[in-house]
N, C-alpha and C positions, 0 to 999 in steps of 0.2 A: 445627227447620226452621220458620221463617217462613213466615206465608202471604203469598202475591201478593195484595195487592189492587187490581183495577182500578178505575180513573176515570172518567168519563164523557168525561174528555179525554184518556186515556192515550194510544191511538191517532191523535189530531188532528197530522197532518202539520204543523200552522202555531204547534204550542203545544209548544216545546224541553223549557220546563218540567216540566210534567206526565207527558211522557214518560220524560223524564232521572230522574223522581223513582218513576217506575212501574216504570222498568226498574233500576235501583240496586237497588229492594226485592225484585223478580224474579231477581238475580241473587247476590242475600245469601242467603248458607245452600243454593242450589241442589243438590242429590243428587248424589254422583262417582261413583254405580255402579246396576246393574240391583237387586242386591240391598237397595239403600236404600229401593226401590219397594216391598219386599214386604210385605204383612201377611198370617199366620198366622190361619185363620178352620178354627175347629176344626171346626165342622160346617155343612155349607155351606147344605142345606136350614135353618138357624136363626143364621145370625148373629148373634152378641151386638152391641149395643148399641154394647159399646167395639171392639169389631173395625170396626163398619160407620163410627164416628167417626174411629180409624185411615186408613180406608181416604180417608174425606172431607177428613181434613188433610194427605194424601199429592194428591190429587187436585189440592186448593186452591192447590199449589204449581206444579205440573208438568204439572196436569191429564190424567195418569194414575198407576195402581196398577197394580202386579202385587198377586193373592191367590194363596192355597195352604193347599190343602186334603187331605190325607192323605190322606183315608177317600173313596173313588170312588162314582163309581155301578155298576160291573161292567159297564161297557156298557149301563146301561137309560138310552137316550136321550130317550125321554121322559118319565123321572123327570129327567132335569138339566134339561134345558129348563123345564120347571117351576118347577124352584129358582132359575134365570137367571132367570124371571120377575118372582120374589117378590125377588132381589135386586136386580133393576131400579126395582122398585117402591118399594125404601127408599130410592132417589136420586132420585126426580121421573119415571123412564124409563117413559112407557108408552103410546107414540106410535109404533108399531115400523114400519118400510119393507119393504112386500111387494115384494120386489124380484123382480127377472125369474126368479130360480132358486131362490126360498127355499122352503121347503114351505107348507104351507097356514096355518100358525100363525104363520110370517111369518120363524121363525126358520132359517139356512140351516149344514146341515150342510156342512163345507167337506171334500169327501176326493177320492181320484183316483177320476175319471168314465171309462170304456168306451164311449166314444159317446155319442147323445141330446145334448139341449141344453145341459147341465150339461158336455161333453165339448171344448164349442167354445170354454170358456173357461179362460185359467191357472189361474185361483185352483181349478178341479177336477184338475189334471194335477199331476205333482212338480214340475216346473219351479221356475225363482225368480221370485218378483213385482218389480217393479222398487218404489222407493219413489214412494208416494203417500196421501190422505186417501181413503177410503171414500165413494161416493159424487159422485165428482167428473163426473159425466156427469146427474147429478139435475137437477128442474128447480128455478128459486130458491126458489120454494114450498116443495120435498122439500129442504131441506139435509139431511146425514146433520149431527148435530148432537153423538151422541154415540155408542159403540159396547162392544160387550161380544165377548171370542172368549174362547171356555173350552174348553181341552183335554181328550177324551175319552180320546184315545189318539196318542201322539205316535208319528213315525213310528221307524223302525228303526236309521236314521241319517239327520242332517240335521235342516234345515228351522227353523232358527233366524229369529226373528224380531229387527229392528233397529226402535226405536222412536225419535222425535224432537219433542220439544213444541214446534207450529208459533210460538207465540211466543218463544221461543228462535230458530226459524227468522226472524223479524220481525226482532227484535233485533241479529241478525247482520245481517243486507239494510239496516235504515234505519240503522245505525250506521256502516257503508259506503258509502253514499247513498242518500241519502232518496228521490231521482229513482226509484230502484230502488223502493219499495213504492210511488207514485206511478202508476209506471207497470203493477204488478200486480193493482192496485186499480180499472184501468182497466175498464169493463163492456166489453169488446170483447175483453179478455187473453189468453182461454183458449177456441177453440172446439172443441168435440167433437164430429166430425160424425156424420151418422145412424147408428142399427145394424138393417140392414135383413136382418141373416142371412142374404140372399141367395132370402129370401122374400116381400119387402114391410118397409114399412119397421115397426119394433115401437116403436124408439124417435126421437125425432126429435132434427134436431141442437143442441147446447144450447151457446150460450156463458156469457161471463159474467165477473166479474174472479178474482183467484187469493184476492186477501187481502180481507174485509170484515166489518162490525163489522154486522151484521145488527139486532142488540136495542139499538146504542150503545154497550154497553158492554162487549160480549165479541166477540173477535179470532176469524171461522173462515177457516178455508184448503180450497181447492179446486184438486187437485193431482195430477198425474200425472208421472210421471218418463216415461213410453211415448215415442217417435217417430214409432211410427207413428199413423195414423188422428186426427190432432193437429194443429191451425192454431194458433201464436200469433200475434197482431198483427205484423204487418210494419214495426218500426220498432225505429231500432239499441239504443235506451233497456232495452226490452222483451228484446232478443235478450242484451243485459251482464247483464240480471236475471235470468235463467233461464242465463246459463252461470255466475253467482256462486251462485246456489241449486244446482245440479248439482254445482260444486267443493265445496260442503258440504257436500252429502250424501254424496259418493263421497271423503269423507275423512275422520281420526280425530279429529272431533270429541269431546272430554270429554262433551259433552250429548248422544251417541249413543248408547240405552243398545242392548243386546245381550244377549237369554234365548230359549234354548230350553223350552218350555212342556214342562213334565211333566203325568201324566194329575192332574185335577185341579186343575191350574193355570191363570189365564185374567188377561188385560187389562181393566182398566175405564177406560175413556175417553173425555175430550171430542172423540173422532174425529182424534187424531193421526198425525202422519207417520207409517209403517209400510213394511216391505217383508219378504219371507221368503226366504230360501235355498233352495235345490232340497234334494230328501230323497230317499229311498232306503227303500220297504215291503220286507217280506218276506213269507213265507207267515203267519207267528206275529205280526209286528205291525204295523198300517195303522194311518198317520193319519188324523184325526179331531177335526175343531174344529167347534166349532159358535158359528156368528156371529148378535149380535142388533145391529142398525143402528135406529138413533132419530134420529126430527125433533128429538125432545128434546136439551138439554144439561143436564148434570149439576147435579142441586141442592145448593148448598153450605149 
């Protein structure tokens, strides 16, 4: 597996070139399954060296990994958070996003909520999440840059997560027309309006474009699949580009991988496409992931 490597002109709309020659090498050698993601890391609190390189030149391609780890923590949650820590820390990550619902450590347990705050949102209910990037309501400051979810305890049935490398997503859109990342790239593209709970407002409304190359030289995407509580730009350019990105995702794309997370198993990633399937707890087994969301991106 070849690595991608980007240019400082890969992404320039006006240079055919550097594109045509970034994406040939992005698309040589690309992974044909969920299991070509995985690396085998035998003890999680201690990484060997060749596991966490593994995982870096699986990353450098696709810009995520699946890992898997055998040996659990019995449910001691914060013993794995710990070890999520220390694994963050061997990639650059440690810059984490206190976000509205995370615990104090910054890190958020993702399970079915019974009311309170955590109650009013999907990602605490079985429900399914629609596909989107982590983070897409942040403000340009706070991009979610990179993200980690490690499975504690997967649910009883369900809840498969579908994963998508937003430049693969690029790829497809400017190989189709260019007009199309042109107009996602636009800082007006994508607004989110406030989230006020219904108590005053907590968070204010954030727009912004969908695709942008923030550092110059790396691709982030900013992304909601939702309909509701969503304004895109009002123009016909914008409305072909988001029902071409929609036909993509809501079909059998080869570069859409598909894994149910077993206990011990977790994504590392540069905040890629995602969404999750509805599930199904029982009294003997609840899900249980636990999310750490970074300003940071992945150090290669």
């Amino acid at each position: 597996m070849n690595q991608s490597v980007i240019r400082p002109d890969s992404f320039d709309l006006d240079n055919d070139t550097a594109y045509v020659s970034w994406r040939d090498n992005k698309l040589s050698g690309y992974p044909e399954s969920a299991e070509a993601l995985i690396v085998e890391v035998a003890d999680f609190e201690n990484p060997t060296a060749i596991e966490l390189a593994a995982l870096r030149h699986i990353i450098a391609k696709t810009n995520m990994a699946l890992y898997s780890c055998k040996a659990g923590f019995d449910g001691d949650v914060e013993r794995a958070k710990k070890s999520l820590d220390t694994l963050a820390g061997s990639f650059g990550l440690s810059h984490l996003d206190a976000n509205l619902c995370a615990d104090e450590d910054a890190i958020t347990p993702l399970s079915v909520a019974e009311g309170g705050r955590r109650g009013r949102y999907i990602p605490y209910t079985n429900r399914p999440i629609s596909w989107h990037t982590d983070g897409y309501y942040n403000k340009p400051e706070q991009k979610i840059r990179a993200m980690i979810l490690h499975c504690i305890n997967p649910a009883a049935d369900g809840g498969v997560n579908a994963l998508m490398d937003p430049e693969i997503a690029y790829i497809r859109m400017r190989d189709a027309n260019p007009d199309f990342i042109r107009a996602l790239m636009h800082p007006d593209a994508m607004l989110i309006p406030a989230n006020d709970e219904g108590a005053g407002v907590i968070r204010a409304a954030q727009g912004g474009p969908v695709f942008s190359c923030p550092d110059g030289t790396s691709l982030h995407m900013r992304y909601t699949a939702r309909t509701r509580s969503i304004a895109w730009r009002d123009d016909t350019i914008t409305a072909q580009a988001i029902g071409f990105l929609s036909e993509l995702l809501a079909g059998d794309s080869p570069y859409i991988f598909r894994h149910r997370m077993a206990a011990g198993e977790g994504v590392l990633c540069n905040n890629v496409l995602h969404n999750r399937a509805a599930f199904e707890d029982d009294e003997i087994q609840q899900r249980l992931i636990l999310r750490a969301r970074y300003f940071d991106r992945i150090a290669n």
